[in-house]
C-alpha positions as a Markdown table, in Angstrom:
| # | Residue | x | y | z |
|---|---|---|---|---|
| 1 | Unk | 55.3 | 132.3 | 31.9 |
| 2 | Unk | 58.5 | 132.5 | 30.3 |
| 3 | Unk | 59.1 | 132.7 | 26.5 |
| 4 | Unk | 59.0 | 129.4 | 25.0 |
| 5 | Unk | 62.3 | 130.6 | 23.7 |
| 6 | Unk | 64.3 | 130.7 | 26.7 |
| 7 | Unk | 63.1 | 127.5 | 27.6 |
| 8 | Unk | 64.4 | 126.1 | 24.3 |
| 9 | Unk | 67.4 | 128.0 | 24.8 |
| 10 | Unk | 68.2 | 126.3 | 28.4 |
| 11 | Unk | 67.5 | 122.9 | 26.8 |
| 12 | Unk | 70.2 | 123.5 | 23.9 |
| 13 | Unk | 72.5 | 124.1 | 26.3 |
| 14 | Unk | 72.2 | 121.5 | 28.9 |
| 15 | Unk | 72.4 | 119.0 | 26.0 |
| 16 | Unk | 75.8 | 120.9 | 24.9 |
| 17 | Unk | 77.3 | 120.8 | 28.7 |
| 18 | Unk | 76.6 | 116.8 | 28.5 |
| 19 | Unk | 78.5 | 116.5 | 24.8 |
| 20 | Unk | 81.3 | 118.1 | 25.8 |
| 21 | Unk | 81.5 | 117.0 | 29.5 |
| 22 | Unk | 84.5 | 114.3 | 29.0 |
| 23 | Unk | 86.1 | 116.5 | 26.4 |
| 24 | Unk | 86.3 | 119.5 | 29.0 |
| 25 | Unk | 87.3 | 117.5 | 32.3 |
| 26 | Unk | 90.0 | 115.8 | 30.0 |
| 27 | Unk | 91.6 | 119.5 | 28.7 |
| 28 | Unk | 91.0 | 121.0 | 32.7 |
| 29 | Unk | 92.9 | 117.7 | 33.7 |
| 30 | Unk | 96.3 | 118.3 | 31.1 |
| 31 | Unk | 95.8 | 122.6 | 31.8 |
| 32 | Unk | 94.8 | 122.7 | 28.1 |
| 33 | Unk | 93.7 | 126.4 | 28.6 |
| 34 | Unk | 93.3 | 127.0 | 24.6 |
| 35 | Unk | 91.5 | 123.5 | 23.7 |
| 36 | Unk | 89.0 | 125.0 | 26.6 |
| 37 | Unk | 89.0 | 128.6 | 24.9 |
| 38 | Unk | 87.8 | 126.5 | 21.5 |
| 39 | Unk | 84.8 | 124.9 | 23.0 |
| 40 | Unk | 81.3 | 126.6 | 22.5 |
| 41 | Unk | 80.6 | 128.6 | 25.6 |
| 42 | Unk | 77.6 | 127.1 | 26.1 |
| 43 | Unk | 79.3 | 124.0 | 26.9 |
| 44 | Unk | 80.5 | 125.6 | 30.2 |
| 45 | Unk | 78.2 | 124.3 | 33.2 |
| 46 | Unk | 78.1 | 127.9 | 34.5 |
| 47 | Unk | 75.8 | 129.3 | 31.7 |
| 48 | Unk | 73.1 | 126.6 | 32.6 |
| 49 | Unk | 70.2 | 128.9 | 34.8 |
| 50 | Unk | 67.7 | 126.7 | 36.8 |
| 51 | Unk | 64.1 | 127.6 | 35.5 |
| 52 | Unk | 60.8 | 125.9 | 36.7 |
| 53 | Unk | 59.8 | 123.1 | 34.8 |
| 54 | Unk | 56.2 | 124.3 | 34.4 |
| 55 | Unk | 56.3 | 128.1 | 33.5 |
| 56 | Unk | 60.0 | 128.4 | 33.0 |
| 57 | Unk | 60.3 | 131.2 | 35.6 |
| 58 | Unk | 64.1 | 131.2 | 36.3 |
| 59 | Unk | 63.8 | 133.1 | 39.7 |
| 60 | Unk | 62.4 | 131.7 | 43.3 |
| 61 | Unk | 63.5 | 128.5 | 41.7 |
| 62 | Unk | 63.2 | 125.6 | 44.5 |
| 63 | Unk | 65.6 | 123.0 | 44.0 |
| 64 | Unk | 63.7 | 120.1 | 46.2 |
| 65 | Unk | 61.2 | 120.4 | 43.7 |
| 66 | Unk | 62.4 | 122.0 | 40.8 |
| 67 | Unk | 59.5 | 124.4 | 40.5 |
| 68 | Unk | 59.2 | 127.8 | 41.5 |
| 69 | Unk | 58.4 | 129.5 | 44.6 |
| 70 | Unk | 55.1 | 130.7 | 42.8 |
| 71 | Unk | 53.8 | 127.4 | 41.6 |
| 72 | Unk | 55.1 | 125.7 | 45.0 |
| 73 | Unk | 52.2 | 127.6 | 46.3 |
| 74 | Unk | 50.0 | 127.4 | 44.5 |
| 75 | Unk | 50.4 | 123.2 | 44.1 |
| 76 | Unk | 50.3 | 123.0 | 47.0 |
| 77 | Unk | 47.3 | 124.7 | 48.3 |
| 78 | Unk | 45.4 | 122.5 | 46.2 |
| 79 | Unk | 47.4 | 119.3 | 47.1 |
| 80 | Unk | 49.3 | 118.3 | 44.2 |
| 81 | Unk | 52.8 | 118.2 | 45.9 |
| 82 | Unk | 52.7 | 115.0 | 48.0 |
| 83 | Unk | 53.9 | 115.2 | 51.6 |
| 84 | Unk | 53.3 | 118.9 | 51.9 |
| 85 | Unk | 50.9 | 120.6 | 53.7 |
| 86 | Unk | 50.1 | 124.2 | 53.9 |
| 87 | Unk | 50.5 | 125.4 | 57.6 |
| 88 | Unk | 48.1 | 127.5 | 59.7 |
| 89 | Unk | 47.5 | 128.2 | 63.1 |
């Protein structure tokens, strides 16, 4: 599990990308390099970092189902993902 830290930390800044969303489209559009430069960096949609919604893990993160690879598994060995089976032969 993840530090309920870094989850709160993801949150802040997904809610900062979607404030400043129009305000940094409109400086990109006129080339406004140094309105850009004054915007908080977390505003940029590159510093966002997918975690897994239930434990936070930001690696093996599965974007069909926004979980990890681990919990994937595991959800689906006990058949909590609907329309996914677990395969043997």
């Amino acid at each position: 599990m993840a530090k309920e830290s870094m989850k709160a930390r993801e949150v802040k800044r997904a809610k900062l990308v979607k404030k400043y969303e129009a305000r940094r489209a409109r400086f990109k559009a006129e080339g406004d390099y140094v309105g850009l430069s004054r915007l908080p960096r977390n505003s940029n949609p590159i510093r966002l970092h997918n975690r897994c919604r239930i434990t936070g893990r930001p690696r093996g993160y599965m974007r069909q189902f926004g979980i990890s690879r681990i919990t994937f598994r595991e959800m689906a060995s006990q058949g909590l993902i609907p329309g996914v089976k677990k395969a043997s032969w």
